[in-house]
LOSE-624364 format. One record per residue: residue in one letter; x, y, z of N, C-alpha, C in turn; residue number from 1. Coordinates in steps of 0.05 Angstrom, whole numbers. Layout:
# LOSE-624364
resn,n_u,n_v,n_w,ca_u,ca_v,ca_w,c_u,c_v,c_w,resi
a,X,Y,Z,X,Y,Z,X,Y,Z,NUM
...
# end
This chain:
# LOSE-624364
resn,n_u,n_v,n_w,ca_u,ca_v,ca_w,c_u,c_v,c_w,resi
x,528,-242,432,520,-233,406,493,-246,399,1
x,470,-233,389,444,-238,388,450,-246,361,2
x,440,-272,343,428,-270,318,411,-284,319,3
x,384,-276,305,355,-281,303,347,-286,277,4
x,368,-280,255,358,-288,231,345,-311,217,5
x,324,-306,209,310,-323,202,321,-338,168,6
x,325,-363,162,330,-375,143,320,-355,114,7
x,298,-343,119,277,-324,93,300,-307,95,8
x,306,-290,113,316,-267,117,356,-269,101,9
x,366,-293,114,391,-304,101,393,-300,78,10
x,372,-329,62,356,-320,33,353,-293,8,11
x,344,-276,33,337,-251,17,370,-234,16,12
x,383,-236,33,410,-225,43,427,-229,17,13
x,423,-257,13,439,-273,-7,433,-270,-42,14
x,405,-264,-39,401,-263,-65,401,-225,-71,15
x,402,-213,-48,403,-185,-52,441,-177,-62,16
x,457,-200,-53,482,-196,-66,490,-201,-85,17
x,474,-225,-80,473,-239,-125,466,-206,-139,18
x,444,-200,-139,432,-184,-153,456,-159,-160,19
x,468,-149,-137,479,-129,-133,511,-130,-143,20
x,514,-163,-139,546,-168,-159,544,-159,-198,21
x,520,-172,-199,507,-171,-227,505,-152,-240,22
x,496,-125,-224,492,-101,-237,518,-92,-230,23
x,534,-90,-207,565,-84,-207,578,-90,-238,24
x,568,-114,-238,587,-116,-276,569,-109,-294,25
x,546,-107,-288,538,-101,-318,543,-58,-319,26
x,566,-45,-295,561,-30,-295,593,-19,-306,27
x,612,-37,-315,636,-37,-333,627,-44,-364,28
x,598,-41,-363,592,-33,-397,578,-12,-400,29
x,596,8,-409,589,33,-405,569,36,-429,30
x,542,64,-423,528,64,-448,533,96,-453,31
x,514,102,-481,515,126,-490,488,136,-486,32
x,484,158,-479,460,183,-468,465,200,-483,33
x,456,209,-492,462,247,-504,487,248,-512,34
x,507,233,-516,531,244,-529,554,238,-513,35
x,545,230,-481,562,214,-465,563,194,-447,36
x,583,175,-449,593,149,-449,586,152,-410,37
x,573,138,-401,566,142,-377,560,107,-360,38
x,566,106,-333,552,74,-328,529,73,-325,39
x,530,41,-336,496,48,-327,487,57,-299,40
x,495,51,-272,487,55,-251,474,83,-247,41
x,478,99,-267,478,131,-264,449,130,-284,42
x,441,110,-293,410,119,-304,390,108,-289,43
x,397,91,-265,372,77,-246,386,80,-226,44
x,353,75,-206,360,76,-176,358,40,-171,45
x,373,28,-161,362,3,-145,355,9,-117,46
x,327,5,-111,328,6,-73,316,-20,-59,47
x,322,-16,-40,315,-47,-24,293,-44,-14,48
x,279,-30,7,255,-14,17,241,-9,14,49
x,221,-17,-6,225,-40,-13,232,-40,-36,50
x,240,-65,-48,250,-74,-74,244,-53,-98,51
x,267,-45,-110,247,-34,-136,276,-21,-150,52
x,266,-7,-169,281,-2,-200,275,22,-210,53
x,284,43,-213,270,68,-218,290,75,-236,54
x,278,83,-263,302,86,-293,290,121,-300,55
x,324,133,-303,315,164,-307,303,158,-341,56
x,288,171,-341,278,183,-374,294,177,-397,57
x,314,187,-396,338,173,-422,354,156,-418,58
x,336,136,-397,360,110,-401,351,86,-412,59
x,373,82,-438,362,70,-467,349,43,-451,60
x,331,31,-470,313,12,-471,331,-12,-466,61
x,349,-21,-482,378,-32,-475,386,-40,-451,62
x,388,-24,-440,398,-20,-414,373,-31,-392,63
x,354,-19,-394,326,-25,-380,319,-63,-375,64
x,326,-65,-407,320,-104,-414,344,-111,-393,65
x,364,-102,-398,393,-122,-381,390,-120,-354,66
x,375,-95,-348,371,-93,-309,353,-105,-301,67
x,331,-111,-323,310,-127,-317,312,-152,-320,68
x,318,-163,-337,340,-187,-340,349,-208,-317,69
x,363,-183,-300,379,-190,-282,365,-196,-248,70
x,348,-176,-252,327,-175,-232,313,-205,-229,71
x,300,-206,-254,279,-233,-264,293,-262,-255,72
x,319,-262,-258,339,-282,-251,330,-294,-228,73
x,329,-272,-202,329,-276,-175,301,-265,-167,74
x,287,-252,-173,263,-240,-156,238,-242,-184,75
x,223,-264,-166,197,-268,-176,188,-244,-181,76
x,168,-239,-207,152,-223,-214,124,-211,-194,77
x,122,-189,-199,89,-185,-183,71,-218,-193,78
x,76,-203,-217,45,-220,-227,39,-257,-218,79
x,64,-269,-215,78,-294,-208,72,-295,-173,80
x,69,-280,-158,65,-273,-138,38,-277,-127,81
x,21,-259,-151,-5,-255,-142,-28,-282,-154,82
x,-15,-301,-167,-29,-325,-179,-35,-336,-163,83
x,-61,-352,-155,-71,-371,-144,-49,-396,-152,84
# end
C-alpha cells in the first residue's frame, strides 16, 4: 500500500471535513424561498476543485453570511493570502 501524503495534504483532508460536517448541520435549518421550506444545501454549490461557493439567485442573504461564516472559520480569505 503506497501512501505519499503529504502533512499539507492531511491538513487540507481534515479541514475539508470540518467544513463539510458544518454545513451538514447547518443544513437541518431549513429556510424559506418563494413560499418553500427547502435546505439550505439546495441554494449553493460547495466544490473542492478548486475551493469555492456558488449561491443560486434567491438564496436569502441569511443563509449566504452562515456559509460564509463557516467557510472563514477554516479557509483563509483571498485577500489574507495575497498580503505581503
Amino acid at each position: 500500500m503506497d501512501n505519499e501524503s503529504t502533512p499539507t495534504e492531511l491538513v487540507d483532508q481534515e479541514i475539508l471535513e470540518r467544513v463539510k460536517a458544518e454545513l451538514d448541520l447547518l443544513d437541518k435549518e431549513l429556510v424559506d424561498i418563494e413560499g418553500n421550506r427547502l435546505k439550505p444545501s439546495q441554494c449553493y454549490h460547495f466544490g473542492v476543485s478548486p475551493l469555492h461557493v456558488l449561491f443560486n439567485t434567491n438564496c436569502p442573504d441569511s443563509l449566504k453570511e452562515k456559509v460564509q461564516a463557516i467557510l472563514s472559520k477554516y479557509i483563509p480569505s483571498d485577500e489574507s493570502r495575497t498580503q505581503p
